[in-house]
PALO-692445 format. One record per residue (C-alpha): z, x, y; residue number from 1; residue in one letter. Coordinates in nm, 4 decimals, always signed. Each point is the difference from the previous one (the first is absolute). Layout:
BEGIN
<doro <Z,X,Y>,NUM,A> ...
! end
This chain:
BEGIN
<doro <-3.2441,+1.6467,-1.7355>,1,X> <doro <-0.0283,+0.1511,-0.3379>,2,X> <doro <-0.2268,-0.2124,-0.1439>,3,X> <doro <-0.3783,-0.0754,-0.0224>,4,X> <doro <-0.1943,-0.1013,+0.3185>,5,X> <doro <-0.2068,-0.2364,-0.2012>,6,X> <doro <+0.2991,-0.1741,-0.1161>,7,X> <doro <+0.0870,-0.1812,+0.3222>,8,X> <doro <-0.3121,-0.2392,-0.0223>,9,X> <doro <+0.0235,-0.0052,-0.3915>,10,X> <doro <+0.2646,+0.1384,-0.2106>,11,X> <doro <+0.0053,-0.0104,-0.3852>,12,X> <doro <+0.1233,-0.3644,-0.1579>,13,X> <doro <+0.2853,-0.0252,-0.2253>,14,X> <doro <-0.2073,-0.1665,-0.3240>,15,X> <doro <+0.2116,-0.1596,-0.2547>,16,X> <doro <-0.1870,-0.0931,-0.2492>,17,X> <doro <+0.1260,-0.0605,-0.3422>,18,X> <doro <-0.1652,+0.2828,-0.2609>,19,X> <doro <-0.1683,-0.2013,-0.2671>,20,X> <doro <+0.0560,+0.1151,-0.3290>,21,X> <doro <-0.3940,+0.1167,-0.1344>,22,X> <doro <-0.2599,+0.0460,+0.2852>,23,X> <doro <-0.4149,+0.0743,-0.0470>,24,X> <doro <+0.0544,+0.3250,+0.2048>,25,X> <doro <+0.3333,+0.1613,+0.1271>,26,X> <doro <-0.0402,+0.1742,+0.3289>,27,X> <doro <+0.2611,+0.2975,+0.0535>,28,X> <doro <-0.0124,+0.0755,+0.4219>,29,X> <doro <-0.0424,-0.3129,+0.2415>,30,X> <doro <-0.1760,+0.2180,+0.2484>,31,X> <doro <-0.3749,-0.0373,+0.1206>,32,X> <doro <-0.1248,+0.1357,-0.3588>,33,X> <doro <+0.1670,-0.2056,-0.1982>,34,X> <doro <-0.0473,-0.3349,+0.2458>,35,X> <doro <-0.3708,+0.1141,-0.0171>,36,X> <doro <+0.0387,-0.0162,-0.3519>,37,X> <doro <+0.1625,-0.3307,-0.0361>,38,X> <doro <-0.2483,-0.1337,+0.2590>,39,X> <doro <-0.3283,+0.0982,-0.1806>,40,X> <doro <+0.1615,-0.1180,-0.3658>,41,X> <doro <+0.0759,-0.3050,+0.1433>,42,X> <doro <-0.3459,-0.0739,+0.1423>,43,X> <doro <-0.1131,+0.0525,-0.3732>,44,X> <doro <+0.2568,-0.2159,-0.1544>,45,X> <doro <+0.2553,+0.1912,-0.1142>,46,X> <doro <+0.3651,-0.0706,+0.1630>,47,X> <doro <+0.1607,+0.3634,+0.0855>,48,X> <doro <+0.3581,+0.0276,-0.0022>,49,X> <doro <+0.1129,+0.2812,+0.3137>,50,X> <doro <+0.3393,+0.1926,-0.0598>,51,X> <doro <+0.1347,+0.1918,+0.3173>,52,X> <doro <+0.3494,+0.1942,-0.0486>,53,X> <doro <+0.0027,-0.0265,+0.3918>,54,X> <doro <-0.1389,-0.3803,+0.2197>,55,X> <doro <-0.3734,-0.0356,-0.0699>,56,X> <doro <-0.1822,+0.2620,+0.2625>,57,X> <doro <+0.3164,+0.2087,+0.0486>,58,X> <doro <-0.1598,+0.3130,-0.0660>,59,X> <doro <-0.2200,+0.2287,+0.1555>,60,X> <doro <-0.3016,-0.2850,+0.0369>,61,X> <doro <+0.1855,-0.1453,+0.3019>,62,X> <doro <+0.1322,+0.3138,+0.0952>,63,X> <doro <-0.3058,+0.2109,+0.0804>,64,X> <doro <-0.2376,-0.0188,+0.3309>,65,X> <doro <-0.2103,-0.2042,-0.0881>,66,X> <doro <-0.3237,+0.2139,+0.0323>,67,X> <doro <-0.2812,-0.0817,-0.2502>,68,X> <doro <-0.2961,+0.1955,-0.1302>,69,X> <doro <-0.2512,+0.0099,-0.2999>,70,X> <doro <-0.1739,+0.3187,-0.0936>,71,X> <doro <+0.1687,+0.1606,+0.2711>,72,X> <doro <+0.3559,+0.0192,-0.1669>,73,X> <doro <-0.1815,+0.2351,-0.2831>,74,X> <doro <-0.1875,+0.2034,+0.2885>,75,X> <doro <+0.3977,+0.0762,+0.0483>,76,X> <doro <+0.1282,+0.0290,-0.3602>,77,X> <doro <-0.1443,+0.3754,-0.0170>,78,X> <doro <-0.1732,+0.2221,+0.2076>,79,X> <doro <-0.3334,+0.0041,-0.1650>,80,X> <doro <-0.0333,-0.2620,-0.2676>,81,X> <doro <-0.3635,+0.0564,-0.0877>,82,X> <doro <+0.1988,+0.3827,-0.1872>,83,X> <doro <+0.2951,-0.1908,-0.1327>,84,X> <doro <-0.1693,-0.3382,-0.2121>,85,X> <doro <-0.2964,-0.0234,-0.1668>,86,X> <doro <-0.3167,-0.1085,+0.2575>,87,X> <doro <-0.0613,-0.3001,-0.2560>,88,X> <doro <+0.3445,-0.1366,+0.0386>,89,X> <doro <+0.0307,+0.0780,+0.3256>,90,X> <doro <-0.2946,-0.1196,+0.1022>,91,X> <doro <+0.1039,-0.3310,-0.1352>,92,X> <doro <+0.3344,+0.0462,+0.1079>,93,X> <doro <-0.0994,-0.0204,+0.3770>,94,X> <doro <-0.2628,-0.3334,-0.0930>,95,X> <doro <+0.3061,-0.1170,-0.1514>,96,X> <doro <+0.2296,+0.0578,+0.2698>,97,X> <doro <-0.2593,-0.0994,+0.2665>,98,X> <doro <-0.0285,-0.3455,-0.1462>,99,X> <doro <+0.3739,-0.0385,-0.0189>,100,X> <doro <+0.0279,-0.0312,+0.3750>,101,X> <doro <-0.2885,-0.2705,+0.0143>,102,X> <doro <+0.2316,-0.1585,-0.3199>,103,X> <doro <+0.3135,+0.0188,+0.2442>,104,X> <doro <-0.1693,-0.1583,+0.2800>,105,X> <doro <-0.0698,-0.2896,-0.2285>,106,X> <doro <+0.3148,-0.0420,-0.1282>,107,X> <doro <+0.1257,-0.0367,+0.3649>,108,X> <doro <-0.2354,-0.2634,+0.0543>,109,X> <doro <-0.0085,-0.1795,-0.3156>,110,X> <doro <+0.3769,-0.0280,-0.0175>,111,X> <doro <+0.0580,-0.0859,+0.3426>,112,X> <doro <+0.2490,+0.2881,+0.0549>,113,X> <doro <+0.0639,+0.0315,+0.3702>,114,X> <doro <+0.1237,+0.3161,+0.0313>,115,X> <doro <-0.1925,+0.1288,+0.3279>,116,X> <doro <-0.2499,+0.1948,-0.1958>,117,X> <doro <-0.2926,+0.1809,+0.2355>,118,X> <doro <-0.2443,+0.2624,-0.0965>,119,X> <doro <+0.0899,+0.2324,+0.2635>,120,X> <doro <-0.0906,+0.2989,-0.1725>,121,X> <doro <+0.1926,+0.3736,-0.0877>,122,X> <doro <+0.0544,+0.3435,+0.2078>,123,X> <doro <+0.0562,+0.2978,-0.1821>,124,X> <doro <+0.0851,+0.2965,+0.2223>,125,X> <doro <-0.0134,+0.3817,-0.0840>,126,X> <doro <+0.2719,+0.1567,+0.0344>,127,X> <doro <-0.1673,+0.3518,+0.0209>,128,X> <doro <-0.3539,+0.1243,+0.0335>,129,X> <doro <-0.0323,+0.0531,-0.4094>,130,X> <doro <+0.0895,-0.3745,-0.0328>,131,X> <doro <-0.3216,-0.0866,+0.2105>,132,X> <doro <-0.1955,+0.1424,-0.2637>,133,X> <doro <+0.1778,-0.2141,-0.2907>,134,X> <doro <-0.0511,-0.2697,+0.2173>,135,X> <doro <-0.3594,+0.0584,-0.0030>,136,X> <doro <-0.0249,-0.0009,-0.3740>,137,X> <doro <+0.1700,-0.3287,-0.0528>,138,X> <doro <-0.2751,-0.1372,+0.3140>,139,X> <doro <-0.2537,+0.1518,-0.2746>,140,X> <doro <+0.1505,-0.1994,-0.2622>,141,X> <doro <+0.0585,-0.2935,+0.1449>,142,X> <doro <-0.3479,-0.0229,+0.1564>,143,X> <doro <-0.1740,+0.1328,-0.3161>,144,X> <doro <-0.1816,-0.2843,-0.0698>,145,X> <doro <-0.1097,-0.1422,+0.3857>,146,X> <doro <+0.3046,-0.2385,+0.0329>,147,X> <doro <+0.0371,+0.2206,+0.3719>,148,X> <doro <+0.4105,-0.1217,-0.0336>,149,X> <doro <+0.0901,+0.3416,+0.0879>,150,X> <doro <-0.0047,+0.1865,+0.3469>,151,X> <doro <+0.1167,+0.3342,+0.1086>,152,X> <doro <+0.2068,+0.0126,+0.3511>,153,X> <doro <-0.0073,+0.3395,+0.1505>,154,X> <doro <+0.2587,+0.1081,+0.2251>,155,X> <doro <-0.1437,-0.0422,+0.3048>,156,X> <doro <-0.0351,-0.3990,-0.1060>,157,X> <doro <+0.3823,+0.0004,-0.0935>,158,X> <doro <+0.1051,-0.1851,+0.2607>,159,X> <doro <-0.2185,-0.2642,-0.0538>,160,X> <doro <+0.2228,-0.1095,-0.3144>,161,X> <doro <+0.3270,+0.1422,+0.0900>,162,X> <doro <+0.2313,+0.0998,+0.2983>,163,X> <doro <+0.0932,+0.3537,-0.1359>,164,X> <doro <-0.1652,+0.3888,-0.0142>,165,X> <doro <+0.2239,+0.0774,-0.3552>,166,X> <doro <-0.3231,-0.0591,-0.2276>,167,X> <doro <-0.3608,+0.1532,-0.0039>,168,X> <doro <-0.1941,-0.2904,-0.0148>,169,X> <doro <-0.0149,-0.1990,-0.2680>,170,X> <doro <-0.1579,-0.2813,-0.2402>,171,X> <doro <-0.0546,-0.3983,+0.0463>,172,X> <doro <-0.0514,-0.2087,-0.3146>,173,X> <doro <-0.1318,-0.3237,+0.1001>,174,X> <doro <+0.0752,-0.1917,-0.3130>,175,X> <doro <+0.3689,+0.0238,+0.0462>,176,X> <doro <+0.2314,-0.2676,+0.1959>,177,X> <doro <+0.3158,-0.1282,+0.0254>,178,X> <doro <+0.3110,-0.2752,-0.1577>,179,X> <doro <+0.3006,-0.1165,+0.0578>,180,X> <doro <+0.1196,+0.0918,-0.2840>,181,X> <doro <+0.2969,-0.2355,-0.0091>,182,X> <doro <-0.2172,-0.3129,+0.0115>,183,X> <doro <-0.2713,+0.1792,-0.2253>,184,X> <doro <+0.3173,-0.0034,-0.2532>,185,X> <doro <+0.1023,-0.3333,+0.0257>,186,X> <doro <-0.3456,-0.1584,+0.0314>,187,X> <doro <-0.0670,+0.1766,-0.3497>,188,X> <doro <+0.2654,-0.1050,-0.1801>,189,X> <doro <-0.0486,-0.3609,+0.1209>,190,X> <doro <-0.3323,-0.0073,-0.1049>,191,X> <doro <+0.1322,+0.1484,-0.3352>,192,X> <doro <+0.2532,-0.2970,+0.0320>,193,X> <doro <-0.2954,-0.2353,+0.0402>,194,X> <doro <-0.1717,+0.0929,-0.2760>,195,X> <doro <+0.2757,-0.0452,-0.2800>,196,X> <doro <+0.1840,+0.3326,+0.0442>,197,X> <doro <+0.4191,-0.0055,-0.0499>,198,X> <doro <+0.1595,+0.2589,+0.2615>,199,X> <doro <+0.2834,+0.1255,-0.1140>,200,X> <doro <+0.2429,+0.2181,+0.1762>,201,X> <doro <+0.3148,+0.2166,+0.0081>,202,X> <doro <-0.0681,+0.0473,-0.4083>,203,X> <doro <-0.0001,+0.3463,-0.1613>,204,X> <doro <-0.2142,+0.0744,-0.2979>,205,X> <doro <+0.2287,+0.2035,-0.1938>,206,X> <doro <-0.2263,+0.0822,-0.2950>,207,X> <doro <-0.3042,-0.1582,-0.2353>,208,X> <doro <-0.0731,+0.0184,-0.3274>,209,X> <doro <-0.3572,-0.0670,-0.1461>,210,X> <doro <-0.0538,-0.2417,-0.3528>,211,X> <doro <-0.1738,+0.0039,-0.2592>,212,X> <doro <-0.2544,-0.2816,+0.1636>,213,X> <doro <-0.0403,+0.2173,+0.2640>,214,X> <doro <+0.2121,-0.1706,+0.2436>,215,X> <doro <+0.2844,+0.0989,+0.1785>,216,X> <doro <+0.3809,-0.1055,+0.0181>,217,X> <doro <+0.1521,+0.1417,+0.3509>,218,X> <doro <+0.3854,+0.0299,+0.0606>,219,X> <doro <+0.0972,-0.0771,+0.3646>,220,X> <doro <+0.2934,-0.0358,+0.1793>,221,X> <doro <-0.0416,-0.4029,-0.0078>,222,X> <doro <-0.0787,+0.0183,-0.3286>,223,X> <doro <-0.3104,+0.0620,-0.2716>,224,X> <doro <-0.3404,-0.1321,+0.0409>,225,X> <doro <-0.3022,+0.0358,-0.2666>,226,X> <doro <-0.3818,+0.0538,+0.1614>,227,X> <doro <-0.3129,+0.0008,-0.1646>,228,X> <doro <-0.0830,+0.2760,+0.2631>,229,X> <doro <+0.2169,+0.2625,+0.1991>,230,X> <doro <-0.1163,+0.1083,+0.3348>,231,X> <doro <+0.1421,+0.3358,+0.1687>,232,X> <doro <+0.0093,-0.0084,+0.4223>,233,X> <doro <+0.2495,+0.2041,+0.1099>,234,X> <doro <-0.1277,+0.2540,+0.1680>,235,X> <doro <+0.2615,+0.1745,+0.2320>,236,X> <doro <+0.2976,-0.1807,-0.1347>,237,X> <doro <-0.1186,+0.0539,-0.4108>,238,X> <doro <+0.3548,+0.0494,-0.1627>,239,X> <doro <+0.1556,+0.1314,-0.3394>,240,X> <doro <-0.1526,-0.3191,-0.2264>,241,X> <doro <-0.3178,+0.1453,+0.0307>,242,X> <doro <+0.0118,+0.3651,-0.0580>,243,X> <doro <-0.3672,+0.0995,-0.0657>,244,X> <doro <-0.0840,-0.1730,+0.3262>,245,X> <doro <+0.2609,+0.1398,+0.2201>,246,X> <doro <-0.0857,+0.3672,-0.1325>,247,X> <doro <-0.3544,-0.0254,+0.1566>,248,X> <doro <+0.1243,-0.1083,+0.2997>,249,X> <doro <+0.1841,+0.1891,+0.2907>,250,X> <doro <+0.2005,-0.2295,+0.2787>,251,X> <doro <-0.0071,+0.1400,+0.2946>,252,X> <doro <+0.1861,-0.2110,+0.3014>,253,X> <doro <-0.1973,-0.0378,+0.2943>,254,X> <doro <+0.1123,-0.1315,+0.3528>,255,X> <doro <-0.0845,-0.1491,+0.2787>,256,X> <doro <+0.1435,-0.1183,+0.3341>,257,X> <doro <-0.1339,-0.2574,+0.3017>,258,X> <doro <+0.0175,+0.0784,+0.3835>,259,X> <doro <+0.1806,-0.3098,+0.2329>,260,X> <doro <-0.2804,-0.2112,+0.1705>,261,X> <doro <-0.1921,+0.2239,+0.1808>,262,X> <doro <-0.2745,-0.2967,+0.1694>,263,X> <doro <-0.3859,+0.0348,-0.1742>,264,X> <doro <-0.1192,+0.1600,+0.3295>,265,X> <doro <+0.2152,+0.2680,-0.0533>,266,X> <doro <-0.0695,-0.0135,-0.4462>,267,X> <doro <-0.3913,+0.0058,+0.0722>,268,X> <doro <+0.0570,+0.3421,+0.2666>,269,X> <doro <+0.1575,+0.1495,-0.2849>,270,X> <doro <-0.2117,-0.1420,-0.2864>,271,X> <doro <-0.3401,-0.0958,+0.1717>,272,X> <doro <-0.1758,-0.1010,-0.3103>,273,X> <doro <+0.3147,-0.2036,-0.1208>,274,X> <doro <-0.1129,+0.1545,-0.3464>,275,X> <doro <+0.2143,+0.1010,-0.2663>,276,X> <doro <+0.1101,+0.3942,-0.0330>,277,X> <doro <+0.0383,+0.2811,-0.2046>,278,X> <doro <-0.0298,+0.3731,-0.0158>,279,X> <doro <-0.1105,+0.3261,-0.2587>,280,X> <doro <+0.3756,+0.1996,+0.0178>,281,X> <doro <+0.1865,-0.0076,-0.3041>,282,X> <doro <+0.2739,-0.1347,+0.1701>,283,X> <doro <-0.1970,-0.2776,+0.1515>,284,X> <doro <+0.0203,-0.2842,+0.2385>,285,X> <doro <-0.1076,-0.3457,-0.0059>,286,X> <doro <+0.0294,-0.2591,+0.2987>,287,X> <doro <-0.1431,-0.2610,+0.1397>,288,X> <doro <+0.0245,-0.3161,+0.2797>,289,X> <doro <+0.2120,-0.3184,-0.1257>,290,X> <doro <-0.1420,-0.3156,-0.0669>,291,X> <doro <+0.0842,-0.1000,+0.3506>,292,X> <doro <-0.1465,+0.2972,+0.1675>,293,X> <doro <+0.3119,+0.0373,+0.1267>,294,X> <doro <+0.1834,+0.2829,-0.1868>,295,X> <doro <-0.0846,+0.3186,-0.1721>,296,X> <doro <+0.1296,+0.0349,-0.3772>,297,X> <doro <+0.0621,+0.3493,-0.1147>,298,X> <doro <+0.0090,+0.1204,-0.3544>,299,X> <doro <-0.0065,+0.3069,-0.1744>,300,X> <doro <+0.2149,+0.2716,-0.2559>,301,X> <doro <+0.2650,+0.0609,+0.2349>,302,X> <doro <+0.2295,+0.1157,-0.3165>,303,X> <doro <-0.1022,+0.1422,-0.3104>,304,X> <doro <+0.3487,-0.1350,-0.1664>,305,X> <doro <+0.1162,-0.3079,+0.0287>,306,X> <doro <+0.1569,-0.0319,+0.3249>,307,X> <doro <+0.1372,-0.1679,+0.2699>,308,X> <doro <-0.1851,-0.3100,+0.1434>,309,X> <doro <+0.1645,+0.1052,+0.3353>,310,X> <doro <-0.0213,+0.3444,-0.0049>,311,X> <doro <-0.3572,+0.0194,-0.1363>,312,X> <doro <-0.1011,-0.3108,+0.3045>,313,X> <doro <+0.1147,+0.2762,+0.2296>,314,X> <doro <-0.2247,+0.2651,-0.1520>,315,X> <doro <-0.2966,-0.2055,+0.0400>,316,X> <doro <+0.0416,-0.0902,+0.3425>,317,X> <doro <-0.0217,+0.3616,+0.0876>,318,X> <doro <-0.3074,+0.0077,-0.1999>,319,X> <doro <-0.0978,-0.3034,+0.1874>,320,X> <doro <+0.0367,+0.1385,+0.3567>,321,X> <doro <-0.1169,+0.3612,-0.1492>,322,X> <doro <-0.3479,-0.1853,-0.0524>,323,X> <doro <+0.0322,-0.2142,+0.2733>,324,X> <doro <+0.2095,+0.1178,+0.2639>,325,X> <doro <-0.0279,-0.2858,+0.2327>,326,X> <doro <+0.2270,-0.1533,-0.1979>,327,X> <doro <+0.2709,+0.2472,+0.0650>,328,X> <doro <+0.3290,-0.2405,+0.0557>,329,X> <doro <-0.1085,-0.2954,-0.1876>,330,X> <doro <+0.1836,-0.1968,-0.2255>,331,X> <doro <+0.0164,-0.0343,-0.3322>,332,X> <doro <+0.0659,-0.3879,-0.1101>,333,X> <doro <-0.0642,+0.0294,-0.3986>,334,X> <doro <+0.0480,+0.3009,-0.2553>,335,X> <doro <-0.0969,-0.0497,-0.3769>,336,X> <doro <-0.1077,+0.1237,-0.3458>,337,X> <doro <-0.1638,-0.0597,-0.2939>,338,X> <doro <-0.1065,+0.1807,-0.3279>,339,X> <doro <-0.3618,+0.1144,-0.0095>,340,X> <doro <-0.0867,+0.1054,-0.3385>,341,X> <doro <-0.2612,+0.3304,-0.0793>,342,X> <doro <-0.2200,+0.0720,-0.3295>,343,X> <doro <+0.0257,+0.3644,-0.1194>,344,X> <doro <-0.3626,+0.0083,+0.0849>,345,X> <doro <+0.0312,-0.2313,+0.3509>,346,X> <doro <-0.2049,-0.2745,-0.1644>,347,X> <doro <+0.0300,-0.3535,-0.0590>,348,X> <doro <+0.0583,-0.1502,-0.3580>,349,X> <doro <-0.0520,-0.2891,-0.1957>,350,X> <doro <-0.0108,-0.0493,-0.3773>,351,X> <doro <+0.2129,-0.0416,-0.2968>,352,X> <doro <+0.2018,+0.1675,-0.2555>,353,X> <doro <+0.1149,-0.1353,-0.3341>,354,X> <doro <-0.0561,-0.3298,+0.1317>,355,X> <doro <+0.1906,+0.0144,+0.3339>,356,X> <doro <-0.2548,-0.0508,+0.3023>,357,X> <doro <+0.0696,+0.1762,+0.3127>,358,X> <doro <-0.1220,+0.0187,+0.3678>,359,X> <doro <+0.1643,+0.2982,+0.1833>,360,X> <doro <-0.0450,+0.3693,+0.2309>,361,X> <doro <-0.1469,-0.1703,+0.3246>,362,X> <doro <+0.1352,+0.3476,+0.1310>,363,X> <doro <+0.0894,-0.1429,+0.3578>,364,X> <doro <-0.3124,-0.2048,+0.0067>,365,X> <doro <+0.1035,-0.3265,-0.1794>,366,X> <doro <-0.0728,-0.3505,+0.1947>,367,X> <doro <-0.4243,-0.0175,-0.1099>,368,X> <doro <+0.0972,+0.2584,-0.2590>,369,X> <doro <+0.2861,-0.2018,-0.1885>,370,X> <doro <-0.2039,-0.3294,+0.0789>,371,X> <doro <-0.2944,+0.1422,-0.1948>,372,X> <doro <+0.1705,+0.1480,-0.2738>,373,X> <doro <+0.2138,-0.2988,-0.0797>,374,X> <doro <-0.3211,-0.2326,-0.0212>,375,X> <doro <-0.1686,+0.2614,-0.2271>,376,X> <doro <+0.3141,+0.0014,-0.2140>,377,X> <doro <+0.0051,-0.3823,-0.0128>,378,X> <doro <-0.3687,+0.0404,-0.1558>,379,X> <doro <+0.1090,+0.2162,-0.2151>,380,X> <doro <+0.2638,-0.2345,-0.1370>,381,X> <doro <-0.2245,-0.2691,-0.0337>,382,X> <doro <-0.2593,+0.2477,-0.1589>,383,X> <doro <-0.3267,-0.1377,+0.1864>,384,X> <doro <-0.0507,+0.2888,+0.2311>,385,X> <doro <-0.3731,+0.0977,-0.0821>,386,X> <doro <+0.0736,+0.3333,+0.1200>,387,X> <doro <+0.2839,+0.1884,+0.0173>,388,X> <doro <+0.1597,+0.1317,+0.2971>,389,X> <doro <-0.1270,+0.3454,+0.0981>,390,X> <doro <+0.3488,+0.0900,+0.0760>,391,X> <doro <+0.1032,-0.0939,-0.3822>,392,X> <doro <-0.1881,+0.2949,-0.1163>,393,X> <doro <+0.2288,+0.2374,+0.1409>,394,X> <doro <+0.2457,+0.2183,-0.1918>,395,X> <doro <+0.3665,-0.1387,+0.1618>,396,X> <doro <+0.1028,+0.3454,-0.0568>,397,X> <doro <+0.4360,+0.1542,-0.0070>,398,X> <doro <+0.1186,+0.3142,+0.0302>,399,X> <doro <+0.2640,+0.1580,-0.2765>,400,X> <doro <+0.3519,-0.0448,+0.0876>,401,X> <doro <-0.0774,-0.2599,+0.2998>,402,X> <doro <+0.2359,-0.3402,-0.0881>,403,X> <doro <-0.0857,-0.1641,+0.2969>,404,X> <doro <+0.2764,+0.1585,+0.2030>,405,X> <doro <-0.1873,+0.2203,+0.3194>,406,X> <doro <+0.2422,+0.2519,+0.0172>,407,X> <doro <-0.2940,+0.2604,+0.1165>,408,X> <doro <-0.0725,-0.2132,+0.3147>,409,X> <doro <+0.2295,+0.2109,+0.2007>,410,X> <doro <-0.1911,+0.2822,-0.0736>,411,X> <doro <-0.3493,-0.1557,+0.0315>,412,X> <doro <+0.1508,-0.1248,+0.3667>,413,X> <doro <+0.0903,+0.3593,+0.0864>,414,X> <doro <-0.3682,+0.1217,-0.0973>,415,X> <doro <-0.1951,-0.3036,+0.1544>,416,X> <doro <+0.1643,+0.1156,+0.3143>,417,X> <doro <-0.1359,+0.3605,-0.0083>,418,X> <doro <-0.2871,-0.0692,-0.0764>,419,X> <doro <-0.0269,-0.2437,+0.3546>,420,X> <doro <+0.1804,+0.2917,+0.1989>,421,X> <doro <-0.2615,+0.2621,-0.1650>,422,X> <doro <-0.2570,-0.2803,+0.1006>,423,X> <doro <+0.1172,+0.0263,+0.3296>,424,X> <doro <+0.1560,-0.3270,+0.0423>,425,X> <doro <+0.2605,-0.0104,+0.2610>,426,X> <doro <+0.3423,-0.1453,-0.1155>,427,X> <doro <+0.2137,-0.1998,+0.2543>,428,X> 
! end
């Protein structure tokens, strides 16, 4: 079935909602950034308007696994952070991000989202000896000021959080858990809903144009619509309207697959912490036990072009069964993909330019990240934030030449996998 797993128990609604003709804020992308937006306006007292080209959720928010993280996504975004950003913003970076978990949490609650949330915590295995090390670093970083979230697995403890030899040990991050995305999606935009936002989709922003009051009149395909303020959350899916946006942005389609019912005895063998998974190879893995318990969903960069949901649900099955090879023979009941979206410099962004507010680059780490980043962005429309967000005070930086279009990711495929081969990873 080539379509989301997480759609069975809660696809994305058709909304219909008539596009008034001047809104407070307009909301490009109906996807958890801009639903966390509309959400946290809304709580203020400002009515959001969302626009979605596709249903409200379509994209990659209900598309992903579902695996959630604070400072832990950045531990991932390079291989040694404290070289690449400044320790000041850094260090507020990770205070930042560390609170944003505690923020989602909240949400959850507050909202009443049922969406079979648990704190189940993340496995990060090495791939190859080196990665250990790199591992040990981000334990350093992570622990750096006694929160002890961080724990190093050697090898000879593997087995204690996975049913496979492939990786070197590896790294648990306690403050990590799990969604179902799906209902995570449609909670949100609910409680967006409930709070005064309009939801609009299957409407195409075709271009904007900023007055002289500082306002903005937006052509869609249903029309034009005049906001005070003009919100950017696109992320993987930012198109042609928005050109500076999309040119500090690369797409990149990532995919995923789910096993048949395999029983939870059978799911907790396999997966004996039921945590959520990742690992350190360029081309990496992520996985993890379904809601249920029942199932294993599979995801990873099966293609480095846009490919074949078939075709690439086959390649990940043999990755599947590589990794876990008692698996060998079962089947595959879902295959899907969505649009991730990478920074040039693998970091998260929000901000604005000439007026235009934005919340995008969660860089394959987006349900807390996007949450976060869309509240901060809300604050920053309403201009009461009493400090601005640490990850505002980063460059959003382009490269010459680079419209938006990844026509290099073939080539950056190619390298990634050298460099796992030369690693010593074994390929299926």
């Amino acid at each position: 079935m080539e379509h989301p797993y997480w759609w069975d128990a809660a696809p994305p609604a058709p909304t219909g909602a008539t596009i008034p003709d001047d809104a407070e804020v307009l909301v490009i992308g109906g996807g958890i950034a801009g639903l966390a937006t509309a959400l946290e306006l809304g709580r203020n007292g400002q009515r959001a308007v969302v626009l979605d080209r596709a249903m409200i959720g379509w994209g990659a928010s209900t598309r992903n696994g579902g695996a959630l993280s604070g400072s832990g996504s950045l531990g991932r975004a390079k291989a040694d952070l404290q070289k690449a950003v400044d320790p000041e913003i850094l260090r507020a970076m990770l205070d930042e991000a560390e609170a944003s978990f505690e923020d989602y949490e909240e949400l959850v609650r507050r909202e009443g989202i049922d969406c079979h949330y648990r704190r189940c915590g993340r496995f990060v295995g090495a791939h190859a000896p080196a990665a250990m090390e790199t591992l040990k670093r981000r334990a350093d970083m992570l622990n750096r000021d006694g929160g002890n979230q961080a724990e190093i697995v050697p090898r000879t403890r593997l087995a204690d959080e996975l049913a496979t030899d492939r990786y070197h040990g590896g790294l648990i991050i306690e403050r990590a858990g799990s969604v179902h995305p799906g209902e995570y999606v449609r909670g949100l935009a609910a409680a967006a809903a409930r709070h005064g936002a309009i939801l609009c989709g299957g409407v195409t922003v075709e271009s904007y144009v900023r007055e002289a009051d500082g306002g903005f009149r937006v052509k869609t395909s249903r029309g034009t619509i005049r906001a005070r303020a003009l919100m950017v959350a696109t992320n993987g899916y930012t198109g042609a309207a928005t050109p500076w946006h999309r040119r500090r942005l690369v797409p990149v389609s990532s995919y995923m697959i789910a096993t048949e019912a395999l029983g939870a005895d059978r799911v907790r063998r396999l997966l004996p912490k039921l945590r959520v998974y990742g690992d350190t190879k360029k081309v990496l893995y992520y996985f993890r036990p379904s809601p249920d318990g029942e199932r294993i969903l599979f995801g990873g960069r099966a293609s480095f072009v846009d490919a074949d949901v078939k075709r690439a649900g086959l390649r990940l099955h043999q990755f599947l069964t590589h990794l876990l090879p008692d698996l060998a023979g079962t089947r595959i009941t879902h295959a899907w993909k969505g649009n991730v979206a990478f920074a040039l410099d693998l970091l998260p962004h929000v901000g604005q330019k000439d007026g235009v507010h934005f919340a995008l680059g969660c860089n394959g780490s987006g349900v807390v990240t996007m949450t976060h980043l869309g509240r901060q962005a809300a604050h920053q429309i309403l201009g009461d934030a009493n400090r601005p967000s640490a990850f505002s005070r980063l460059p959003f930086p382009t490269m010459p030449l680079y419209n938006g279009t990844p026509w290099f990711m073939p080539l950056i495929g190619t390298y990634y996998k050298l460099r796992d081969r030369l690693d010593g990873w074994r390929q299926p």
